[in-house]
C-alpha positions in Angstrom: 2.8 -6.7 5.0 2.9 -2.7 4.1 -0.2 -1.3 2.7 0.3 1.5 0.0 -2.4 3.5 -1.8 -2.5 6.5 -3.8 -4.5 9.7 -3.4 -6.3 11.6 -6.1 -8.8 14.1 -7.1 -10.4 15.9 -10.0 -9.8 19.2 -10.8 -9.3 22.1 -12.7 -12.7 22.2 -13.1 -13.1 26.0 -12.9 -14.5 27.8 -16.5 -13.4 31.5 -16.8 -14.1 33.5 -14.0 -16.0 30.5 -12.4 -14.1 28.6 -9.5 -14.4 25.2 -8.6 -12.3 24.1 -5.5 -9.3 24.3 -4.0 -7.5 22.9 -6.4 -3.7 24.3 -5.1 -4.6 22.9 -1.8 -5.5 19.9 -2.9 -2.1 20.0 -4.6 -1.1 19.5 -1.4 -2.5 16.5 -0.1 -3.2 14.0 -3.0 -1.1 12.0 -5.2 -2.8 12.1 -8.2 -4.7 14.8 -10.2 -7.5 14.4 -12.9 -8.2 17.2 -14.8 -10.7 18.4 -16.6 -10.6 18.6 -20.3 -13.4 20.9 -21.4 -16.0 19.3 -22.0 -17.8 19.1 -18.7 -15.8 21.7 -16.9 -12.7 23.7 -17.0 -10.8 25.4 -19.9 -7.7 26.0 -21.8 -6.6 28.5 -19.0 -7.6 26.6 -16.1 -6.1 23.8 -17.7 -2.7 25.1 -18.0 -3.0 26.8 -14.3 -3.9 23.2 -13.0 -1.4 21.0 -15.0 1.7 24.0 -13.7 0.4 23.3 -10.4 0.6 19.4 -10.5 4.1 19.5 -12.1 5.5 21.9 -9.4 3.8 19.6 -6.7 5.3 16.1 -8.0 1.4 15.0 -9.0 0.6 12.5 -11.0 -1.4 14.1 -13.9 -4.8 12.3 -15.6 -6.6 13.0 -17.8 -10.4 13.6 -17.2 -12.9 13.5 -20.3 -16.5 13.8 -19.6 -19.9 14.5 -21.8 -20.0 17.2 -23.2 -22.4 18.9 -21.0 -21.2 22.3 -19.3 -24.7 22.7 -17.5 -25.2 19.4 -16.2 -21.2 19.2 -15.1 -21.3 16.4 -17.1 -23.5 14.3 -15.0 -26.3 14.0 -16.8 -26.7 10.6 -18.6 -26.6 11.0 -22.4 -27.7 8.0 -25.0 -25.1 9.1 -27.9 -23.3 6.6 -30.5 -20.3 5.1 -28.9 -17.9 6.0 -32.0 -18.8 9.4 -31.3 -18.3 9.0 -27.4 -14.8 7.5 -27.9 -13.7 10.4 -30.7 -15.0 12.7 -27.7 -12.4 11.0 -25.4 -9.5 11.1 -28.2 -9.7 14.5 -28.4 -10.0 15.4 -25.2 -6.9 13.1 -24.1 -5.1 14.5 -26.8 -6.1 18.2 -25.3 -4.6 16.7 -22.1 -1.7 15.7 -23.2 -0.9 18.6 -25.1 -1.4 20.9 -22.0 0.7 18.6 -20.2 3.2 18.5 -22.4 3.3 22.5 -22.3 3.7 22.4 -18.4 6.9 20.3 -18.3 4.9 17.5 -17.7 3.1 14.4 -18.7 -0.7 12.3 -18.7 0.3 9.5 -16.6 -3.4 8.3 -16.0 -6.9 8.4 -17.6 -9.7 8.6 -15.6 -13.9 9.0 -17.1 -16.0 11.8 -15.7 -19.6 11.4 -13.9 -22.2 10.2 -15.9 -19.9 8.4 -18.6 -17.8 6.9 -16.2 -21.0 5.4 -14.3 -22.6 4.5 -17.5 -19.4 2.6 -18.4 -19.6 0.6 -14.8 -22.8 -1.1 -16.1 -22.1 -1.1 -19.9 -19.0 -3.8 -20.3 -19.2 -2.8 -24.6 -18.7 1.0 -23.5 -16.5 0.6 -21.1 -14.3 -1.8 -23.2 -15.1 1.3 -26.2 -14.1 3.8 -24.1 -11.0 2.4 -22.6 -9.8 1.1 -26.3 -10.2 5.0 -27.6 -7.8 5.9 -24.7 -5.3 3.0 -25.3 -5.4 4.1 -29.4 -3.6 7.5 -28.1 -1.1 6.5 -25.6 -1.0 2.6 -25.0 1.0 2.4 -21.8 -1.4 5.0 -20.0 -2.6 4.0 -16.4 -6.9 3.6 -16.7 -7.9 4.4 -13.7 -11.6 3.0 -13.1 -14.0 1.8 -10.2 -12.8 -1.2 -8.3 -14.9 -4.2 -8.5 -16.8 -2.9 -11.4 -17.6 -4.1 -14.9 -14.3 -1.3 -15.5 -11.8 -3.4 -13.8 -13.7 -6.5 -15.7 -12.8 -4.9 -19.0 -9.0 -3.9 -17.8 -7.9 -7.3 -17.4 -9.3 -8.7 -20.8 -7.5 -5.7 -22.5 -4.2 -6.8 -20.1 -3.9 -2.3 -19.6 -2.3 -0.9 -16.7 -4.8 -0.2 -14.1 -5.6 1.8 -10.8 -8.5 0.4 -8.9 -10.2 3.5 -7.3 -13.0 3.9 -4.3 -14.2 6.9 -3.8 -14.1 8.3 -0.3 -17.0 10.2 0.4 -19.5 8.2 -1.8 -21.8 5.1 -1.0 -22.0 2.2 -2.6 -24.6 -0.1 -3.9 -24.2 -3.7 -3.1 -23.0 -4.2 -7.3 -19.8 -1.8 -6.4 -21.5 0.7 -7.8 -22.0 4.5 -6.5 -24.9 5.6 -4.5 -27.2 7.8 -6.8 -26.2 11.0 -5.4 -30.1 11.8 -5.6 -30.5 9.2 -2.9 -30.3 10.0 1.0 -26.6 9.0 2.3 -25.4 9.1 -1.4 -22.4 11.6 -0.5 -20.6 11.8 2.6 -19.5 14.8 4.7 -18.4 14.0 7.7 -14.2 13.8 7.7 -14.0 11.2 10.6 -16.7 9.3 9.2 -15.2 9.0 5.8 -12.0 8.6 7.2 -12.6 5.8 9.7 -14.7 4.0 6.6 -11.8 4.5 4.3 -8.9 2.9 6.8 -11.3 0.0 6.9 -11.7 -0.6 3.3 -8.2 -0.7 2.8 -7.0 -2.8 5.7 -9.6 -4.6 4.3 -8.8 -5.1 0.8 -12.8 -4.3 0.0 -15.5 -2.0 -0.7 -18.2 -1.9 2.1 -21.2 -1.1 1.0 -23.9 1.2 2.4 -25.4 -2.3 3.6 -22.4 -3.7 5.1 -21.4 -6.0 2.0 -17.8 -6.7 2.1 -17.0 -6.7 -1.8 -13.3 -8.2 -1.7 -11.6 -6.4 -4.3 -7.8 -4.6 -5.2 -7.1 -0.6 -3.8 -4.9 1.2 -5.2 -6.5 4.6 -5.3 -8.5 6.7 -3.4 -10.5 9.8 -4.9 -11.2 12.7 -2.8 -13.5 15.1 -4.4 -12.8 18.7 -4.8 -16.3 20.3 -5.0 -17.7 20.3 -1.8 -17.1 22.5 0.6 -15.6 20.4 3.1 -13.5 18.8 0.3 -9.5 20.1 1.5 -10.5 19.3 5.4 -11.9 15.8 4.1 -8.6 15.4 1.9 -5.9 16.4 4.7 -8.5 14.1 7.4 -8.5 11.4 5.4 -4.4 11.5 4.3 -3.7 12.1 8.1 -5.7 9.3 8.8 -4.2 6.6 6.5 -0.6 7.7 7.6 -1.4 7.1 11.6 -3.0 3.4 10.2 0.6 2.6 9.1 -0.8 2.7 5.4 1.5 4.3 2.9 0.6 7.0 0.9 2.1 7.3 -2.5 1.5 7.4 -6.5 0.4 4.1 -8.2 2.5 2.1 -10.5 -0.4 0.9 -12.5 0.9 -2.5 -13.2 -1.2 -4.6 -15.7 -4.0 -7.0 -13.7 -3.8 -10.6 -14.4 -6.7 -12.1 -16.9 
């Protein structure tokens, strides 16, 4: 049977004169994009330079609401009052959209940012909050969210199209969880390291965990990240590798997940 799995990253999280990433070479290798909305990175201009880029490349575009937290890059964990968390991801979804919209294209996915979407991993009424404040904008968009998690959990009682993501250059906790990236071995480096680990997991059809776990669970997207500095060698590594495994690498149709 042919194995296919998508590729994405998160982006356009530049501000002003600030750079973050490759971004247009990334363009180049991944399938799908999540961009920044403005809360915990990027900007009106780097939005629109990102969401032209996407749209010339044939890349899925998603959009990518965090806290609002320019400092902590929106991974520092905030306590605030879900209704206001979920108008915070209206608003930047519409911001998406609109942007989107104004590059010839369209939000195809919808993907939480950092400490909010790890926060919603462990929180099943946030998550299920969260999600529901995406689905009142645009009811058929893909919510992409962390395989195996308390996310996926919540996907299939709402019946929404869904992506299953592992992240490639992150370890897990035996839960399905990420790795605190304050912990030794929390992030990856090493492309033929990530790259052999990744091949795995898919053939697979789990998430192995940093203690050998097998967590059996559906891929149907991979996320590359595109701060480091070894991100684009990691990307084009890990791409390279999938396609000489005999896995396919395309976009993801997001079909619904049965209850």
């Amino acid at each position: 049977m042919s194995i296919s799995v998508d590729l994405n990253s998160d982006m356009g999280e530049g501000f002003g004169p600030w750079t973050m990433g490759d971004d247009t070479a990334l363009l180049d290798v991944v399938t799908s994009a999540n961009i920044a909305c403005g809360f915990h990175a990027g900007d009106p201009d780097v939005m629109a330079k990102t969401m032209r880029t996407a749209v010339e490349q044939g890349v899925g575009i998603g959009a990518h609401p965090g806290f609002a937290d320019l400092q902590g890059f929106g991974r520092r964990r905030l306590d605030l009052p879900l209704a206001h968390l979920q108008n915070a991801v209206r608003y930047q979804f519409g911001a998406a959209q609109a942007m989107a919209r104004a590059a010839g294209g369209a939000v195809r996915h919808f993907k939480l940012h950092g400490a909010m979407s790890n926060m919603a991993c462990e929180d099943h009424d946030m998550a299920r909050g969260l999600f529901e404040a995406a689905l009142s904008i645009d009811p058929d968009v893909i919510i992409m969210g962390l395989a195996g998690t308390v996310m996926e959990t919540v996907a299939r009682d709402l019946g929404c199209r869904w992506a299953g993501e592992i992240f490639a250059d992150r370890a897990y906790n035996d839960d399905a969880t990420l790795v605190d990236r304050s912990e030794p071995g929390a992030v990856l480096h090493d492309p033929a390291e990530v790259t052999d680990r990744i091949v795995e997991m898919v053939r697979a059809g789990a998430i192995i965990t940093a203690s050998g776990k097998h967590i059996p669970t559906s891929i149907e997207t991979i996320c590359l990240h595109g701060d480091t500095a070894s991100a684009v060698e990691l990307a084009r590594a890990t791409r390279a590798g999938l396609i000489a495994a005999g896995i396919t690498v395309a976009a993801f149709d997001g079909a619904p997940i049965p209850a």
